[in-house]
C-alpha positions in Angstrom: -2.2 -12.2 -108.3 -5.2 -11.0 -106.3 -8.0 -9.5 -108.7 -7.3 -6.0 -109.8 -10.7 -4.9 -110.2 -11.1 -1.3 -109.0 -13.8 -1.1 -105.6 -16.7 0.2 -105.4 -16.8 3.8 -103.5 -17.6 2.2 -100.1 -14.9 0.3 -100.5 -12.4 2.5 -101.6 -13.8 5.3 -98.3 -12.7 2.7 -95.7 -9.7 2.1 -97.5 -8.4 5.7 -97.5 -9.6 5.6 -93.5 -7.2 2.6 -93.0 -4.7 4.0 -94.5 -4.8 7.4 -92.9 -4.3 5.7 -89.5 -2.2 3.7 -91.0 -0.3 7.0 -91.7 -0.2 8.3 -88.8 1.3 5.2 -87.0 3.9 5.5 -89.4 4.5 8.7 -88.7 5.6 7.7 -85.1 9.3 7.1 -84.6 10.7 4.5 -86.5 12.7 1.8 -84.3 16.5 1.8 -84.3 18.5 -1.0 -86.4 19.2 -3.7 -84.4 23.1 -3.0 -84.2 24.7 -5.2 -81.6 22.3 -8.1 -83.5 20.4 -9.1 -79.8 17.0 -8.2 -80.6 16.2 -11.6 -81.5 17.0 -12.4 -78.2 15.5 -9.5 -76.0 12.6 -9.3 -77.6 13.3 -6.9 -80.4 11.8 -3.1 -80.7 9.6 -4.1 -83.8 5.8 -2.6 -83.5 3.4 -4.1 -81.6 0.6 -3.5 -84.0 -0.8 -2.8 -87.0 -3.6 -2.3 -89.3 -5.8 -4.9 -91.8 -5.0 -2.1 -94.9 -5.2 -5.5 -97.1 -9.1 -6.2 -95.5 -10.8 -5.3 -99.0 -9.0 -8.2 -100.5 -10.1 -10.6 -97.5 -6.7 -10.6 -96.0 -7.6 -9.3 -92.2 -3.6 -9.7 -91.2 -1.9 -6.3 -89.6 0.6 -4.4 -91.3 2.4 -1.3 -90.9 4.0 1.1 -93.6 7.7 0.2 -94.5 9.7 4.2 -93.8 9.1 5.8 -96.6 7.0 2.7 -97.9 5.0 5.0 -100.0 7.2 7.4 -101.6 5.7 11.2 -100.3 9.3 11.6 -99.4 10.8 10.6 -102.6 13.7 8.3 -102.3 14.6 9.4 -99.1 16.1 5.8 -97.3 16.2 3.9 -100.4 18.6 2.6 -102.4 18.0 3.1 -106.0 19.7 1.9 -109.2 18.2 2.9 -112.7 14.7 3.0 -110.4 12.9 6.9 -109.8 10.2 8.0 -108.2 7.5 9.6 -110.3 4.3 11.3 -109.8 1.5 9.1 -109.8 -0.5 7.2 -107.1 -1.9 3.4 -106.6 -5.9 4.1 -106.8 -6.9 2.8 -103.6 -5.8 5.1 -101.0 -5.3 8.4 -103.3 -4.4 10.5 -100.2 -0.6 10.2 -101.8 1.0 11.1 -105.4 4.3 9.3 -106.5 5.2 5.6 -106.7 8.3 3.6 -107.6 8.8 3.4 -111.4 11.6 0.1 -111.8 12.0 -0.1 -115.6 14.2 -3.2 -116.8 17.7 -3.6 -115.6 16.7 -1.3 -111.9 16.7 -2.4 -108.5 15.0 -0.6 -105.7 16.4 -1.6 -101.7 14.1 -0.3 -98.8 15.4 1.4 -95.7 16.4 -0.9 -93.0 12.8 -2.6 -91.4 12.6 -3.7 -88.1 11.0 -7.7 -88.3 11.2 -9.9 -85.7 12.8 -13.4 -85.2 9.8 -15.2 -87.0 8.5 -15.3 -89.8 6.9 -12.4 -91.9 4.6 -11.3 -94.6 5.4 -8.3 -97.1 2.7 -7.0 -99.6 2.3 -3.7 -101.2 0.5 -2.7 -104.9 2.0 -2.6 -108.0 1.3 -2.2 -111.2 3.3 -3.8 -115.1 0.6 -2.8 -117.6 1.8 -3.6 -120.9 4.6 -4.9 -119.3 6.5 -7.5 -121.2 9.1 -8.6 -118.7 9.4 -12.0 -116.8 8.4 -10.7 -113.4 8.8 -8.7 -110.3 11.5 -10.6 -107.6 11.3 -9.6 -104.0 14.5 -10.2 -101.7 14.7 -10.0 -98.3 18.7 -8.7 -96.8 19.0 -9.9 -93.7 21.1 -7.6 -91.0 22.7 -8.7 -87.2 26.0 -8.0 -85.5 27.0 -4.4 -85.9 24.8 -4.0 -88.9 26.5 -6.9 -90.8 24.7 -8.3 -93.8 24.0 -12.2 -92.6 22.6 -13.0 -96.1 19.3 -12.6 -98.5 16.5 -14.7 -99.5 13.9 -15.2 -102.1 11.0 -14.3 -101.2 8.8 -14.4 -104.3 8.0 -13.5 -107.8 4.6 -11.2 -109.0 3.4 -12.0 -112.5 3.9 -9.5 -114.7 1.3 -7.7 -117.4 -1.6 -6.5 -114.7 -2.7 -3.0 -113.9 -2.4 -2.0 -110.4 -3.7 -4.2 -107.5 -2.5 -5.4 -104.1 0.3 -8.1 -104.8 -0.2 -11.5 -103.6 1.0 -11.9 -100.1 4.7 -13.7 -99.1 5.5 -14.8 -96.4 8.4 -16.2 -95.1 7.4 -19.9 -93.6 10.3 -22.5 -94.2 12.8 -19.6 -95.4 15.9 -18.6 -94.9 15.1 -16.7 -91.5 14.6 -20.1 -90.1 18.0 -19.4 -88.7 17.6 -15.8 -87.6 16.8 -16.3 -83.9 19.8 -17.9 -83.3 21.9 -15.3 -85.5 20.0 -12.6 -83.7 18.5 -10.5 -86.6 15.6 -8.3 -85.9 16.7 -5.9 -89.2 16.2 -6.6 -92.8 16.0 -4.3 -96.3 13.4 -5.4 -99.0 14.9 -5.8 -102.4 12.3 -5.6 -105.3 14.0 -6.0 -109.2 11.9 -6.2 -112.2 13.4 -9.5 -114.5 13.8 -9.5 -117.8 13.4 -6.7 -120.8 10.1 -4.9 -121.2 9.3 -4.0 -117.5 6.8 -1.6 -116.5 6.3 -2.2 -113.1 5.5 0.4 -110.6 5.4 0.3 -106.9 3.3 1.7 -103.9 2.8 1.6 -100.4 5.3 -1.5 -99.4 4.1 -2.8 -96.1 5.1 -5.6 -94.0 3.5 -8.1 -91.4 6.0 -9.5 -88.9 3.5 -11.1 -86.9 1.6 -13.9 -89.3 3.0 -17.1 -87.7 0.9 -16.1 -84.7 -2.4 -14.7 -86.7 -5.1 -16.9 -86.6 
């Protein structure tokens, strides 16, 4: 995991300025599900941008904010199972005040997210103080023709027992969307479950990268 240290005041200003535009290019209509499964073909509707909000940590890639990636509208878009939202912020862009609580036995599935035909990075903060549990798993669901689920892959496992911090980056090099150009997929959901008894993870601001094969 990256270090959890909290930033100095400096630090944590141009944070909270990154992550207000990053706000506000959230706030912009979301693209559509890729329905007929083509996007992968045509070029998909994914955004064209995004913003470094990981730069504090040395990673300059661009992310946007999953819908709802940071919980201000509750658990509007997501699928939960034994998982609430609960008042409480990550401390490094404080402009919000809930976050994802996944105790042990939960599962917590993002709205759909618009991600290209390559390959991806996902990141967001999180939190398992005093945690006992084995770990936090992230899935990707995978979506094409009419919606259909094409499958899911593994995308990593955070160690548990830290305070809150950013989560070490994934990314999906050599995975399972290897085949997604030709299936056509531009439309996954993020699956995050904590394993094992004695979780006390916590979740915030989920964000996703859909451009780092091409980042320098």
């Amino acid at each position: 995991m990256a270090n959890r240290r909290l930033l100095p005041r400096r630090v944590l200003l141009a944070c909270t300025a990154i992550r207000a535009a990053a706000a506000a290019a959230a706030a912009a209509p979301p693209a559509k599900a890729d329905l007929l499964g083509l996007g992968g073909l045509l070029g998909g509707n994914c955004p064209k941008t995004g913003l470094p909000v990981f730069s504090a940590w040395g990673d300059l890639h661009p992310y946007y904010l999953v819908p709802n990636g940071g919980f201000e509208s509750g658990s509007n878009g997501w699928s939960l199972r034994g998982a609430s939202v609960v008042y409480g912020n990550e401390p490094f862009y404080p402009s919000g005040s809930h976050s994802l609580a996944l105790p042990s036995g939960s599962t917590a599935t993002s709205p759909v997210v618009c991600i290209g035909p390559n390959d991806l990075g996902i990141r967001m903060f999180v939190s398992d103080a005093g945690g006992t549990d084995s770990g936090l798993r992230v899935r990707v669901l995978w979506y094409g023709l009419l919606n259909q689920l094409l499958g899911g892959s593994d995308y990593g496992t955070f160690t548990p027992g830290s305070g809150w911090g950013p989560s070490s980056s994934i990314d999906s090099s050599g995975g399972f969307n290897l085949l997604l150009p030709l299936l056509g997929s531009t439309s996954a959901r993020i699956q995050i479950t904590p394993l094992g008894s004695g979780s006390n993870w916590r979740v915030d601001d989920l964000y996703v990268d859909p451009w780092i094969n091409t980042a320098g």
